[in-house]
C-alpha positions as CSV (number, residue, x, y, z in Angstrom):
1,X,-62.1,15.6,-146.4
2,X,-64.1,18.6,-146.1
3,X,-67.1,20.1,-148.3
4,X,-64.8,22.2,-149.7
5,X,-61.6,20.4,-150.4
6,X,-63.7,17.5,-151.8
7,X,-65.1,20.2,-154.6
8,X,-62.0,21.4,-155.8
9,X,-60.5,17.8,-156.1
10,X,-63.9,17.2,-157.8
11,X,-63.2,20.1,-159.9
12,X,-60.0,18.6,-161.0
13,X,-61.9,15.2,-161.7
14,X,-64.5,16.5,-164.1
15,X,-61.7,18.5,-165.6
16,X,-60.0,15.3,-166.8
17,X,-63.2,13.7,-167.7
18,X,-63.9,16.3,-169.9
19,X,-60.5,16.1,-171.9
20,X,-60.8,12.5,-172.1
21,X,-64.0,12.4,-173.7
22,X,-63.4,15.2,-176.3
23,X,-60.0,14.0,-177.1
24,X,-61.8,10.7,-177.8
25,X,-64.6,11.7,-179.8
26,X,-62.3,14.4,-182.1
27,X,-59.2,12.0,-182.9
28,X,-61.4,8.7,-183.0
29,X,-64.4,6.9,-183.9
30,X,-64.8,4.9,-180.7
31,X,-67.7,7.4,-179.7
32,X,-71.0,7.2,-182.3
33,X,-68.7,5.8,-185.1
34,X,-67.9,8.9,-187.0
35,X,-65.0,11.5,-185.2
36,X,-66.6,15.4,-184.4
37,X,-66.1,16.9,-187.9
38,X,-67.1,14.4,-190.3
39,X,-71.1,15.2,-188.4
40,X,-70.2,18.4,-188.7
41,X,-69.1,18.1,-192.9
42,X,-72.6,15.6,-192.7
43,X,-74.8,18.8,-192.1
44,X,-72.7,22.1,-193.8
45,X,-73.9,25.3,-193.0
46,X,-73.3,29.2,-194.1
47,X,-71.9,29.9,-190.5
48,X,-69.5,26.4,-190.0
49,X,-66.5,28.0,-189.8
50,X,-62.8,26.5,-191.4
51,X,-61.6,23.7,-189.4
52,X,-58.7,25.3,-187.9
53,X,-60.8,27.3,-185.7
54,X,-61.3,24.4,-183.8
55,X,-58.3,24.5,-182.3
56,X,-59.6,27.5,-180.0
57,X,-60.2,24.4,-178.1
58,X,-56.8,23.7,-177.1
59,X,-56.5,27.3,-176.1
60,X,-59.6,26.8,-174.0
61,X,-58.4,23.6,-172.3
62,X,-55.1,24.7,-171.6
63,X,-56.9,27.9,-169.5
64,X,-59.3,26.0,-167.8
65,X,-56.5,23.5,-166.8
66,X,-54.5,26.6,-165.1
67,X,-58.0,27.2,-163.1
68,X,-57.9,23.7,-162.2
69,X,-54.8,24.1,-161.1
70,X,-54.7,27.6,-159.3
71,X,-58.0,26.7,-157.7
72,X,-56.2,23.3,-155.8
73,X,-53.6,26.3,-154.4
74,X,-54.1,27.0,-150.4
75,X,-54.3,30.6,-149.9
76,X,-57.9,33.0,-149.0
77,X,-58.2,34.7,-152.5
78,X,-58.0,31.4,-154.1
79,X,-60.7,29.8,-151.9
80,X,-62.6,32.9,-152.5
81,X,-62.6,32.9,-156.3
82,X,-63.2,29.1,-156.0
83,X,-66.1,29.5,-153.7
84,X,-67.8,32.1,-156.2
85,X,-67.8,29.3,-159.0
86,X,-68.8,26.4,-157.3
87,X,-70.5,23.9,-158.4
88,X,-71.3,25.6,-161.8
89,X,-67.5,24.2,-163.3
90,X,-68.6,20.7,-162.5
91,X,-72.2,21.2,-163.9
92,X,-70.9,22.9,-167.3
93,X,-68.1,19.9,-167.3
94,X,-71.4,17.4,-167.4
95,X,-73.1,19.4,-169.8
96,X,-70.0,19.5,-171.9
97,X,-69.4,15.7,-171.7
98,X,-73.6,15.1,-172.3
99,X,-73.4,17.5,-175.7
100,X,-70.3,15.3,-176.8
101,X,-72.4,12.6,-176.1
102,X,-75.5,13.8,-178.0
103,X,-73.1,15.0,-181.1
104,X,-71.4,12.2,-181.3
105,X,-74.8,9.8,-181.8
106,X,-76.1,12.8,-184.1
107,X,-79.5,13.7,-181.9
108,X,-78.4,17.1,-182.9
109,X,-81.9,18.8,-181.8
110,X,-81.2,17.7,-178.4
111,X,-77.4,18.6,-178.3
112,X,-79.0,22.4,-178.7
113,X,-81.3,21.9,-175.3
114,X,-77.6,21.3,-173.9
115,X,-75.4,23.4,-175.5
116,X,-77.9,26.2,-173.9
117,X,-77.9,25.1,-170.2
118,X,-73.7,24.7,-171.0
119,X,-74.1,28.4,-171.8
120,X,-76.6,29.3,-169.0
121,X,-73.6,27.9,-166.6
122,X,-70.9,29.9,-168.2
123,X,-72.9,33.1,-167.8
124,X,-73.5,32.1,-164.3
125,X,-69.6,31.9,-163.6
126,X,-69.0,34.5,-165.5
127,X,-71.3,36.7,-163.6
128,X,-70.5,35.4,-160.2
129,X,-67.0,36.8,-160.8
130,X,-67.6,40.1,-162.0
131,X,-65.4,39.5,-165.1
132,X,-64.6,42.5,-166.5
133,X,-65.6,44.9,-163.5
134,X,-64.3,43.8,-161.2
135,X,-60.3,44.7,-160.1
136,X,-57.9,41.1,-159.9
137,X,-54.5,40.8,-159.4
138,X,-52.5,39.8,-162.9
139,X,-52.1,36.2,-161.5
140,X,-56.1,35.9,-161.0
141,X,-57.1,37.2,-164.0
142,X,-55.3,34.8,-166.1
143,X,-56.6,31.8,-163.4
144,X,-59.8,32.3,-162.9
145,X,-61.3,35.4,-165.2
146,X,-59.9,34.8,-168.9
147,X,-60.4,31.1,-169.2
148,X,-64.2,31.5,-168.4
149,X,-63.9,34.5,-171.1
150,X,-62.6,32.9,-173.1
151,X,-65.0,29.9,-172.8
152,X,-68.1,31.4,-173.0
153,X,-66.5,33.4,-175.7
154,X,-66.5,30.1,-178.2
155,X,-69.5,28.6,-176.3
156,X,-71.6,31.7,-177.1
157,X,-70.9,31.4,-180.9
158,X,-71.2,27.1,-181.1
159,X,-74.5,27.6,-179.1
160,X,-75.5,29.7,-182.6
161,X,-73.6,27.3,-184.6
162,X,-75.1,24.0,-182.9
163,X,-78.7,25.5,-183.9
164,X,-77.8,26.2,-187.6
165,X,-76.8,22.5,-188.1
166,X,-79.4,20.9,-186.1
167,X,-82.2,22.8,-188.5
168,X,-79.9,21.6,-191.6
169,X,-80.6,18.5,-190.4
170,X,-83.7,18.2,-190.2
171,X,-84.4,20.0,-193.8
172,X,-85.3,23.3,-192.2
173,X,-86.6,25.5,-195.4
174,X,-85.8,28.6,-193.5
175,X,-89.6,30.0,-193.7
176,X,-88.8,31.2,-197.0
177,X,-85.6,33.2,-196.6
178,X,-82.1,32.3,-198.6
179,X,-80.0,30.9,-196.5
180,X,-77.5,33.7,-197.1
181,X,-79.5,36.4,-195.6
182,X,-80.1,33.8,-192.4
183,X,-76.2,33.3,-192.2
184,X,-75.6,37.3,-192.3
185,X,-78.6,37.5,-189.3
186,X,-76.6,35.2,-187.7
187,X,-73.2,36.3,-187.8
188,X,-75.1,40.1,-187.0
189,X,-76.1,38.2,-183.9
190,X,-73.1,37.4,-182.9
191,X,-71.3,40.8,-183.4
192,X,-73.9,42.8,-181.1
193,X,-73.9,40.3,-178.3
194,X,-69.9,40.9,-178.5
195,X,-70.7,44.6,-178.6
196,X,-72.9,44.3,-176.0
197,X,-70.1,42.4,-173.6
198,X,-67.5,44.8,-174.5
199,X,-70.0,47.6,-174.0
200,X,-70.8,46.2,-169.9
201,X,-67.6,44.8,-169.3
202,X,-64.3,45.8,-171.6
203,X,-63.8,42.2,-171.7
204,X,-61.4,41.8,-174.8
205,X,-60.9,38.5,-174.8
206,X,-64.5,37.5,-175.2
207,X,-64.4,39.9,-178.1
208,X,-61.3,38.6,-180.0
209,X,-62.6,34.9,-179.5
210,X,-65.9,35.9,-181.9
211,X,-63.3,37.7,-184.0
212,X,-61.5,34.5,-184.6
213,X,-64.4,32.8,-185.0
214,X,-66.3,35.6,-188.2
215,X,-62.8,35.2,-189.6
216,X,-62.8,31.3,-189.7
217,X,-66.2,31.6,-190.8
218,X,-65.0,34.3,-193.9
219,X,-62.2,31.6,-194.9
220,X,-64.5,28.7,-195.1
221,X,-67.0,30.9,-197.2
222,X,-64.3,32.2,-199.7
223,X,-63.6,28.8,-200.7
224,X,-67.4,28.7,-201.7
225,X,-69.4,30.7,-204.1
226,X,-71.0,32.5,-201.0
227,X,-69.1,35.8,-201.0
228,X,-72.0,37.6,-199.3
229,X,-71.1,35.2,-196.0
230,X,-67.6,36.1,-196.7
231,X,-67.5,39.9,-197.1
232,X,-70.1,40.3,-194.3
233,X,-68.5,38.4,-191.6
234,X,-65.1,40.3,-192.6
235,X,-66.8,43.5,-192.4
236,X,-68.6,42.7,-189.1
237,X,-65.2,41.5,-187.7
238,X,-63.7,44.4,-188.1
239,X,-66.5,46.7,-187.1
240,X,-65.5,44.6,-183.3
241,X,-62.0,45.3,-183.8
242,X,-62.6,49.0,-184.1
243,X,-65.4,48.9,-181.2
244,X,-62.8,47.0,-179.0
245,X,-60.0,49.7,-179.4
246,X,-62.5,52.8,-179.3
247,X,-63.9,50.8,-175.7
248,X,-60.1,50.9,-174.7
249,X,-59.3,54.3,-175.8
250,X,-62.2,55.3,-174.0
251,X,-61.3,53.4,-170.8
């Protein structure tokens, strides 16, 4: 087997390993004792968004398994696009399994250190491909461009979320400011890194995954007394909206 047979089989492997372990540690207690939400319930923040936005998961899984299996096709574009990832979908398939890991036995400071180098390899791939400038037949862009879009879509916002529940807990006071005003920064953060990607690249799909994600964090807030989470990440969701179409009208 060859260098690069042996990664894309590889590929495949790590693939599975991932799914195993999350499907594990979501649906069970077999991993740390306590399944993914109850430590995220154990340390609520302004930004957690409602549960069912989790389930972007799914979407993401089902994407990167069509990448998994586009890239084990023969043919030269195939080997090409595989060749521009990699190693960088076996690394972020480690890192994903080591933050699972880390979650799961609640040393939430140090799920952050990887939740960043998870993000540092989906930039990476995301780069390496040109997503978004580049020109792809239909059948490529779904295989290899949108799940990586779509990945470090929800990876860039749970690399924000992952910080604001490690500081809850450790008791972080916030230096002083409500965290209200820390969750509106936040979710402000969020919207002009996604303006910034639809800006460079007209990639839409990163932008409607941090749609779905200041709209899951609006529902969670409304069933609190937090409006001002609520009304601002409803307002900055669709102040993206309207950027996304104006960046398409444009185009």
């Amino acid at each position: 087997m060859t260098g690069k047979s042996f990664l894309k089989w590889l590929n495949v492997l790590a693939f599975v390993a991932v799914i195993i372990v999350n499907g594990l540690a979501a649906s069970t207690i077999l991993i740390g004792g306590k399944n993914t939400a109850q430590i995220s319930d154990k340390n609520p923040t302004l930004i957690t968004p409602a549960g069912y936005v989790f389930s972007i998961w799914s979407v993401i899984y089902i994407l990167l398994a069509i990448f998994v299996v586009f890239q084990l096709l023969p043919g030269e574009r195939r080997r090409e696009f595989r060749e521009k990832v990699g190693w960088l979908f076996v690394a972020s398939s480690i890192l994903n399994i080591a933050w699972m890991l880390l979650w799961q036995f609640e040393y939430l400071l140090f799920s952050v250190v990887i939740m960043f180098l998870l993000l540092t390899t989906l930039i990476l791939i995301y780069i390496r491909l040109d997503i978004g400038k580049s020109r792809v037949q239909p059948s490529e862009r779904i295989a290899f461009h949108l799940p990586f879009s779509v990945y470090l879509g929800w990876i860039t916002i749970a690399s924000i979320a992952n910080v604001a529940t490690a500081l809850v807990s450790i008791n972080w006071d916030g230096l002083g400011i409500s965290p209200e005003t820390w969750a509106i920064v936040i979710v402000l953060v969020a919207l002009l890194i996604a303006i910034l990607v639809e800006v460079t690249r007209k990639d839409v799909a990163y932008g409607l995954v941090v749609i779905w994600a200041l709209l899951g964090i609006a529902f969670k807030q409304s069933q609190s007394v937090v409006v001002v989470t609520e009304v601002g990440a409803v307002i900055l969701a669709i102040t993206l909206v309207a950027i996304i179409i104006l960046s398409r009208y444009k185009h």
